[in-house]
MMTF fields as JSON, N, C-alpha, C and O atoms, coordinates in Angstrom:
{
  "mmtfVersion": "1.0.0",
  "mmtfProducer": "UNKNOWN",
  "numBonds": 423,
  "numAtoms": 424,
  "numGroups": 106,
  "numChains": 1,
  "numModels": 1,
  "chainsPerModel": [1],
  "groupsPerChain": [106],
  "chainIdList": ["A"],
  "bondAtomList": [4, 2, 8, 6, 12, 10, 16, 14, 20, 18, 24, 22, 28, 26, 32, 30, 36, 34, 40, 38, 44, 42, 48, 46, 52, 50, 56, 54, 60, 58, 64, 62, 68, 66, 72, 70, 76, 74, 80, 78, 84, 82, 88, 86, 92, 90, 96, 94, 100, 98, 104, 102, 108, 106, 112, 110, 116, 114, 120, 118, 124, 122, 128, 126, 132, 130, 136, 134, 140, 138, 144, 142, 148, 146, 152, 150, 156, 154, 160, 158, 164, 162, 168, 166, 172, 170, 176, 174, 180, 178, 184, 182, 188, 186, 192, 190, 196, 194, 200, 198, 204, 202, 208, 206, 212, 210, 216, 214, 220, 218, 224, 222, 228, 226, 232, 230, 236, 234, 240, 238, 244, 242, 248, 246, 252, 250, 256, 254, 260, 258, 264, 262, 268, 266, 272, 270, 276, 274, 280, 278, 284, 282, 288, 286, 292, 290, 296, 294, 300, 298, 304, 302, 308, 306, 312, 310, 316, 314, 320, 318, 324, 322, 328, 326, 332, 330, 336, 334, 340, 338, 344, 342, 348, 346, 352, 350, 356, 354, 360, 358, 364, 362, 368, 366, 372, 370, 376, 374, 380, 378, 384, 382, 388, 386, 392, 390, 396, 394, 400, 398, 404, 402, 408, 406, 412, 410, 416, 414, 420, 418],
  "bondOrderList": [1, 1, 1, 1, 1, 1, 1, 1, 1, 1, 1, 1, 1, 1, 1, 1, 1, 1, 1, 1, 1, 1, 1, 1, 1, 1, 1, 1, 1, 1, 1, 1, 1, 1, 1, 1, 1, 1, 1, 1, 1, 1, 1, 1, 1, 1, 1, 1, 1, 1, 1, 1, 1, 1, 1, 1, 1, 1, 1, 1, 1, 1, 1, 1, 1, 1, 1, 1, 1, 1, 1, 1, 1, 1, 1, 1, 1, 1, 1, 1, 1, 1, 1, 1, 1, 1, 1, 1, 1, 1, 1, 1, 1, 1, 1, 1, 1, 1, 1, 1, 1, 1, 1, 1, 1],
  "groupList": [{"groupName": "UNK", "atomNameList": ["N", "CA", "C", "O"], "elementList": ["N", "C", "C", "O"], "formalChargeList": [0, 0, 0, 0], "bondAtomList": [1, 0, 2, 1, 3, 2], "bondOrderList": [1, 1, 2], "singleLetterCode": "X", "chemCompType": "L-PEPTIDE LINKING"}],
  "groupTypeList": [0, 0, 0, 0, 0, 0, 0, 0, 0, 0, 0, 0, 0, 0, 0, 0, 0, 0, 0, 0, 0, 0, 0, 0, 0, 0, 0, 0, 0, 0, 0, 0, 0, 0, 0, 0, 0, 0, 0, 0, 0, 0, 0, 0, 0, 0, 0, 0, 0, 0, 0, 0, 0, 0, 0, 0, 0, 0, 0, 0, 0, 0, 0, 0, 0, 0, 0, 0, 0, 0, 0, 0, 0, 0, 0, 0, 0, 0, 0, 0, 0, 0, 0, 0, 0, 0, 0, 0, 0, 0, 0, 0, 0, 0, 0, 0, 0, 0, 0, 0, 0, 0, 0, 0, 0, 0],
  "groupIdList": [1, 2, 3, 4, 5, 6, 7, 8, 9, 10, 11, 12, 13, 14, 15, 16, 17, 18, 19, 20, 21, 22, 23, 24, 25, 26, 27, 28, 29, 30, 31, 32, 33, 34, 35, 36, 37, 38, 39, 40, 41, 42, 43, 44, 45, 46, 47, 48, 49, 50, 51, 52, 53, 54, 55, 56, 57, 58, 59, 60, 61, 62, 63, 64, 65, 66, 67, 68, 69, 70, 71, 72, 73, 74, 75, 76, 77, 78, 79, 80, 81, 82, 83, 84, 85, 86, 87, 88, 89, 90, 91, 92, 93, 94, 95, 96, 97, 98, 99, 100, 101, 102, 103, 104, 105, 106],
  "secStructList": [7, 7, 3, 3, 3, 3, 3, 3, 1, 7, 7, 6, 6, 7, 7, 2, 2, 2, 2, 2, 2, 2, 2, 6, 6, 6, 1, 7, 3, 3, 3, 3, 3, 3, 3, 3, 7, 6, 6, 6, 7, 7, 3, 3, 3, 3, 3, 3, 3, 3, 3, 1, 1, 1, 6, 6, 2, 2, 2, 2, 2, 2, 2, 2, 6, 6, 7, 3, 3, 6, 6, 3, 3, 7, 3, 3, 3, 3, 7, 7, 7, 7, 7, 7, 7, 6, 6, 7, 1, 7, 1, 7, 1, 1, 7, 7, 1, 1, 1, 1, 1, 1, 7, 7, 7, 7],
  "xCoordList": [116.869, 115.969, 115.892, 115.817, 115.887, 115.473, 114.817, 113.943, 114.311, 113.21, 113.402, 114.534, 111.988, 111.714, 111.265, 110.267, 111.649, 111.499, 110.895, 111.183, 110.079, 109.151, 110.255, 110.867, 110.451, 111.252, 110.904, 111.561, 109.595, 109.076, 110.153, 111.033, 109.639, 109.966, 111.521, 112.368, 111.775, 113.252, 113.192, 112.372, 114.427, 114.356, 113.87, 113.765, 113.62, 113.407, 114.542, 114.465, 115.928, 116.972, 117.902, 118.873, 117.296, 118.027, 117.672, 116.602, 118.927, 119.558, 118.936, 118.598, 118.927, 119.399, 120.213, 120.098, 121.494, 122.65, 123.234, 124.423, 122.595, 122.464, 121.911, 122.408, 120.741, 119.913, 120.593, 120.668, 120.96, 121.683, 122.544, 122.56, 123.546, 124.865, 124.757, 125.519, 123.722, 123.167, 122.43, 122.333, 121.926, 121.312, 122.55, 122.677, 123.244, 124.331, 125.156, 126.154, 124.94, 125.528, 124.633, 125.152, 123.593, 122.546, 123.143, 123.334, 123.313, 124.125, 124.492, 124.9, 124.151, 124.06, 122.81, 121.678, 123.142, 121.185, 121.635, 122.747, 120.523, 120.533, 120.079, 120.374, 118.775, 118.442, 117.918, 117.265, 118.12, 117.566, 117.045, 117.535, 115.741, 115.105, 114.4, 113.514, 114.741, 113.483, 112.626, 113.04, 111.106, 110.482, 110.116, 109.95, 110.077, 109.725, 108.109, 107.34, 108.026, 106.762, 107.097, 107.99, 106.221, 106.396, 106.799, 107.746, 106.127, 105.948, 106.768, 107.513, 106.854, 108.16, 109.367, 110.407, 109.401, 110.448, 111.491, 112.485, 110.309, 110.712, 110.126, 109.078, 111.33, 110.639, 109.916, 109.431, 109.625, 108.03, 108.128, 107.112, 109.459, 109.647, 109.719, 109.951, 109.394, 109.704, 110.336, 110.531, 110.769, 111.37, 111.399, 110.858, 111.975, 112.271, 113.67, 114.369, 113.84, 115.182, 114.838, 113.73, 115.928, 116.008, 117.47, 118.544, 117.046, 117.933, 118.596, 117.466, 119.022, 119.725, 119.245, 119.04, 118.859, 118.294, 117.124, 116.325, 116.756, 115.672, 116.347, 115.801, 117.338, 118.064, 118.615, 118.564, 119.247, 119.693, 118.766, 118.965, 117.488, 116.279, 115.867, 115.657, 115.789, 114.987, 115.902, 115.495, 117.644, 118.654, 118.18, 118.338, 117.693, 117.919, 116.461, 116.403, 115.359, 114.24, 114.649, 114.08, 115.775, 115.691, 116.621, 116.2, 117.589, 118.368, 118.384, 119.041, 117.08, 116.455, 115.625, 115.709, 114.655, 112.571, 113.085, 113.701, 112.945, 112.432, 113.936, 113.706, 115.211, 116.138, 115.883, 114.933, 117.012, 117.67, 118.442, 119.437, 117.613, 117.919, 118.093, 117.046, 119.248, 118.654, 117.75, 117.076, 118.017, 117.075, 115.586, 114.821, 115.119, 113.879, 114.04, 115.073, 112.843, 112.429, 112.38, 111.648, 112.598, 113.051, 111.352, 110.735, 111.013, 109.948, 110.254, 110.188, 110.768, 111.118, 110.204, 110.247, 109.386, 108.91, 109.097, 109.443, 108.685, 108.126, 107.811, 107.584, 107.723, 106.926, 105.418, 105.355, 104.694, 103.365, 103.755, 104.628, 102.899, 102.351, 101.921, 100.954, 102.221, 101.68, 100.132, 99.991, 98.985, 97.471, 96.967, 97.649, 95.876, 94.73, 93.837, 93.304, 94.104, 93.39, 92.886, 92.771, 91.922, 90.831, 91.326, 90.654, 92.481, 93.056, 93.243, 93.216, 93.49, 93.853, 93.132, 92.094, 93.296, 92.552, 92.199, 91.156, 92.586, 92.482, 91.323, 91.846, 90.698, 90.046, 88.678, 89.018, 87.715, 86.581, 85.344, 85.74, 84.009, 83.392, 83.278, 83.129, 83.38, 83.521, 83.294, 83.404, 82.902, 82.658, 84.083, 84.68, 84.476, 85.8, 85.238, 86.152, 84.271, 83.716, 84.387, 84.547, 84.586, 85.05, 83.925, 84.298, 82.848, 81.699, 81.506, 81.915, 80.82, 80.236, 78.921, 77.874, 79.23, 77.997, 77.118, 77.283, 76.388, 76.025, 74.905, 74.433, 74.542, 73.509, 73.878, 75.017, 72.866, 72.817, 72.551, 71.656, 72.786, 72.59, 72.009, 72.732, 70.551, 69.915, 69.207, 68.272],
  "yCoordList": [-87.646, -87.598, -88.977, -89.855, -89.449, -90.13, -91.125, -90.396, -92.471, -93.157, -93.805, -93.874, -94.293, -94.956, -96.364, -96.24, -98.258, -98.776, -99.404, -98.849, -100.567, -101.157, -102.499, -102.731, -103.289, -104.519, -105.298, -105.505, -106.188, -107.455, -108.785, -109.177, -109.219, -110.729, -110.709, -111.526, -109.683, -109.528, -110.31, -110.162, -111.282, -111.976, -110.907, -109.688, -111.63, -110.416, -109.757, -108.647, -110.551, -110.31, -109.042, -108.573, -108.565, -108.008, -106.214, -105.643, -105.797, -104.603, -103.603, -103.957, -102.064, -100.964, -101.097, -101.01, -101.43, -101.427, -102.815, -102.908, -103.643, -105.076, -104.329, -104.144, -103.901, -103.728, -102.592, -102.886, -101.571, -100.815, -101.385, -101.436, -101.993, -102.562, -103.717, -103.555, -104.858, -105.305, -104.631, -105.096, -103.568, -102.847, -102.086, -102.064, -101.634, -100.65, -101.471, -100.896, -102.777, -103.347, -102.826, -102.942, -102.356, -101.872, -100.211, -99.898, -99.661, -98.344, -97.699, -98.373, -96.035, -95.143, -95.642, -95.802, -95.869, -95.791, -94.545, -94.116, -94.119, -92.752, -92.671, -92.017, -93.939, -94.787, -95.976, -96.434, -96.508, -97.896, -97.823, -97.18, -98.535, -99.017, -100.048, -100.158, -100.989, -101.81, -101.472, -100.826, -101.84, -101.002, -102.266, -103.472, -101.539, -102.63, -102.251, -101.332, -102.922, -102.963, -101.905, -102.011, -100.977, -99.81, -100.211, -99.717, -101.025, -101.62, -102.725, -102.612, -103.831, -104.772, -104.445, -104.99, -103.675, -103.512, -104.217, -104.01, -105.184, -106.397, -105.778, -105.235, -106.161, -106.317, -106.848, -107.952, -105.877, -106.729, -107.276, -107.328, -107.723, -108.269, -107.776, -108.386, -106.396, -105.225, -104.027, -103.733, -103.155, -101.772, -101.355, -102.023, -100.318, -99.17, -98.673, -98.369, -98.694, -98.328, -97.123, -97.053, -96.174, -94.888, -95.241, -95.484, -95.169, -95.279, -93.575, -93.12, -93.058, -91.765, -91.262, -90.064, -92.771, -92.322, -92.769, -93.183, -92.856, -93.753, -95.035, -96.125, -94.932, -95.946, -97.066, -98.292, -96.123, -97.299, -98.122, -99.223, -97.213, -97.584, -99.044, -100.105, -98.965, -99.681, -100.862, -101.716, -100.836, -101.358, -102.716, -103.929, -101.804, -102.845, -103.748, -104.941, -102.945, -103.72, -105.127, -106.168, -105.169, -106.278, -107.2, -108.234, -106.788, -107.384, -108.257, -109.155, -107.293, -108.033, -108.979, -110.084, -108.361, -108.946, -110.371, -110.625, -111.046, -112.342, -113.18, -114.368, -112.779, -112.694, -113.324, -113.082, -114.142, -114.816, -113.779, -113.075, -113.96, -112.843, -113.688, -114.138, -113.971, -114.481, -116.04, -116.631, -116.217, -117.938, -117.455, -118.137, -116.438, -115.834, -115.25, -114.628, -115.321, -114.514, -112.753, -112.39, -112.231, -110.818, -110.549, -111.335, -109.342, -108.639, -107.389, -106.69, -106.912, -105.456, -104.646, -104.864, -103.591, -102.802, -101.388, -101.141, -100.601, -98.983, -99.011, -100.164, -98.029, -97.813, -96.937, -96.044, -97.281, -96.657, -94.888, -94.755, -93.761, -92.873, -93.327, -94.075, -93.191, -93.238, -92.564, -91.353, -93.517, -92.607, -92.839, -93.252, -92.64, -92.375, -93.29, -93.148, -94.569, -95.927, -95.93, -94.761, -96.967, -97.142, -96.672, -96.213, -96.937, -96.479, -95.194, -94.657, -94.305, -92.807, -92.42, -93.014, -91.008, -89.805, -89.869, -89.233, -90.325, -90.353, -91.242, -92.32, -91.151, -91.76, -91.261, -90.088, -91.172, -90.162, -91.362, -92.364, -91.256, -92.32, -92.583, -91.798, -94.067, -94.46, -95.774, -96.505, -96.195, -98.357, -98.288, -97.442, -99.623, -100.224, -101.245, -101.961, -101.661, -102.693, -103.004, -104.024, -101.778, -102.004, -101.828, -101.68, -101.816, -101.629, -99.882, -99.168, -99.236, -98.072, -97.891, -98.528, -96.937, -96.28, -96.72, -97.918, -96.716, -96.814, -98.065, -98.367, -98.774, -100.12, -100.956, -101.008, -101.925, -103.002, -104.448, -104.241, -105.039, -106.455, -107.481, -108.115, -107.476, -107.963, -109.984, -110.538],
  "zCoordList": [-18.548, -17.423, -16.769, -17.629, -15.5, -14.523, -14.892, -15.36, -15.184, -15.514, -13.719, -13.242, -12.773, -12.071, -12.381, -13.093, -12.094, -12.536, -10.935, -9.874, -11.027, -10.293, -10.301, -11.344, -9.183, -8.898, -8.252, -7.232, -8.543, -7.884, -7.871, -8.638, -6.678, -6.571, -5.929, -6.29, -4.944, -4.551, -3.134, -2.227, -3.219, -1.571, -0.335, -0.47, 0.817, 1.779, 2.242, 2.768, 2.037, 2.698, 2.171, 2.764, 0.773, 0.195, 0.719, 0.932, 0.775, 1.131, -0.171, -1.301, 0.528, -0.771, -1.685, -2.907, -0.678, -1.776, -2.171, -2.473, -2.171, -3.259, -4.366, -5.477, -3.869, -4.889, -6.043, -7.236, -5.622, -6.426, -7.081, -8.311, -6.157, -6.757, -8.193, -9.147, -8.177, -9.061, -10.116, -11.252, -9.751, -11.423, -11.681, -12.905, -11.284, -12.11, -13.035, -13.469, -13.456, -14.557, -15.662, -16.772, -15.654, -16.473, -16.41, -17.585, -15.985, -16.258, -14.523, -13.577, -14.541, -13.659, -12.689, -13.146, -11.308, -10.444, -9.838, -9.531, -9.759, -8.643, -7.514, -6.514, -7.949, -6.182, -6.15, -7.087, -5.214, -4.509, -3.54, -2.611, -3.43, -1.915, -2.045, -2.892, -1.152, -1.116, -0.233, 0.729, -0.323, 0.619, 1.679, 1.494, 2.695, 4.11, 4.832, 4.548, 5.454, 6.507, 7.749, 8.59, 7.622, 8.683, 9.996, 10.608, 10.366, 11.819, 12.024, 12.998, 11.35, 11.705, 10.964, 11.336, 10.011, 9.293, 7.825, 7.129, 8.078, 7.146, 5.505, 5.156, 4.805, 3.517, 2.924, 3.169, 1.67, 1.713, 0.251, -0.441, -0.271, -1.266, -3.039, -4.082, -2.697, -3.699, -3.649, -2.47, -4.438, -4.371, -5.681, -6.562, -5.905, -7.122, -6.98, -6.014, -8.265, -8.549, -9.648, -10.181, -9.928, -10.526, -11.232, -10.681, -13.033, -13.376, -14.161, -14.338, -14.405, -14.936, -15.826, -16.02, -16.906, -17.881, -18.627, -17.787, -19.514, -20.698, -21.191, -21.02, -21.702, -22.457, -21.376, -21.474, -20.138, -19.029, -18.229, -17.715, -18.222, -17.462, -18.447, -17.86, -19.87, -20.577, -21.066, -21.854, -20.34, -20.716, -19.025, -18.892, -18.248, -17.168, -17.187, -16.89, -17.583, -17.744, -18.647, -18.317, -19.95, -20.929, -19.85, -19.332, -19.679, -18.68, -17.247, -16.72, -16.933, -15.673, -15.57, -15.036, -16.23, -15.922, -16.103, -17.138, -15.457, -15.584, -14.857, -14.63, -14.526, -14.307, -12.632, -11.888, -12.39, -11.492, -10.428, -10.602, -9.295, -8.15, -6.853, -6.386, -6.201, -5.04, -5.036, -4.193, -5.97, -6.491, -6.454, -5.772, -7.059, -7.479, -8.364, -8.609, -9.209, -10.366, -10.472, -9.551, -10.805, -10.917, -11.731, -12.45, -11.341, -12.304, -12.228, -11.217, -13.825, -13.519, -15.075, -16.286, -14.117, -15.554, -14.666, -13.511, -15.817, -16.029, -14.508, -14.139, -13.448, -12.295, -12.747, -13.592, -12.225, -12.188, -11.358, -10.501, -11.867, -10.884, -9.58, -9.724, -8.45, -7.093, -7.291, -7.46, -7.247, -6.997, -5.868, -4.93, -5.8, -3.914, -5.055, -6.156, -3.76, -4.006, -3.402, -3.034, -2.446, -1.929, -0.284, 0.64, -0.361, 1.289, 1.287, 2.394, 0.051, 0.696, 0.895, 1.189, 0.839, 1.216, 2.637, 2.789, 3.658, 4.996, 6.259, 6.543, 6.61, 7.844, 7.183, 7.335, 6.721, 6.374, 5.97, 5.374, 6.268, 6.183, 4.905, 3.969, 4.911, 3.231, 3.248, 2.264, 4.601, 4.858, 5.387, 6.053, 4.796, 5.465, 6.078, 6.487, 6.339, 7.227, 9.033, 9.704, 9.234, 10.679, 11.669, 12.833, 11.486, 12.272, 12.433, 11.518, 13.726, 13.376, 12.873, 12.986, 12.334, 11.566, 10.406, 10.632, 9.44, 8.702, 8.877, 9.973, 7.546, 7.805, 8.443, 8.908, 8.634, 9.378, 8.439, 7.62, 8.406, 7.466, 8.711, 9.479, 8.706, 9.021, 8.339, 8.916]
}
């Protein structure tokens, strides 16, 4: 099965397929992305990689974490579940401090 791994500390410059191409010394990837900024497009200095398996996944974590990328430090673990943090669940009153509704601080 699939393990998803978390990849801090990646230059901004770096591509999908750097990124792939550099973990597949660690085995099979099935994907790469680094993720970017919606609106300018720029990376935002992290991504996830998908390795094939358990053993390759936990082959690239020893291999990597702490590892020389680009003249930066590599941070690679386990990926977290995606949850509904303080930003999800949509637009719905909850503060945010953008003014509106609610008290006044007098």
């Amino acid at each position: 099965m699939a393990k998803k791994l978390f990849v801090g500390g990646l230059p901004y410059s770096t591509t999908d397929d750097q990124l792939k191409e550099h973990f597949s010394a660690a085995g099979t990837v099935v994907s790469a992305q680094v993720i970017t900024d919606k609106f300018s497009g720029r990376s935002k200095g992290f991504g996830f990689i998908e390795m094939s398996s358990d053993e390759e996944a936990d082959k690239a974590i020893q291999m990597f974490n702490g590892a020389d990328f680009g003249g930066r430090s590599l941070a690679v673990n386990e990926a977290r579940p995606k949850t509904e943090g303080p930003r999800g669940g949509g637009r719905g009153f909850g503060g945010g401090g953008r003014g509106g509704f609610g008290r006044r601080d007098e």
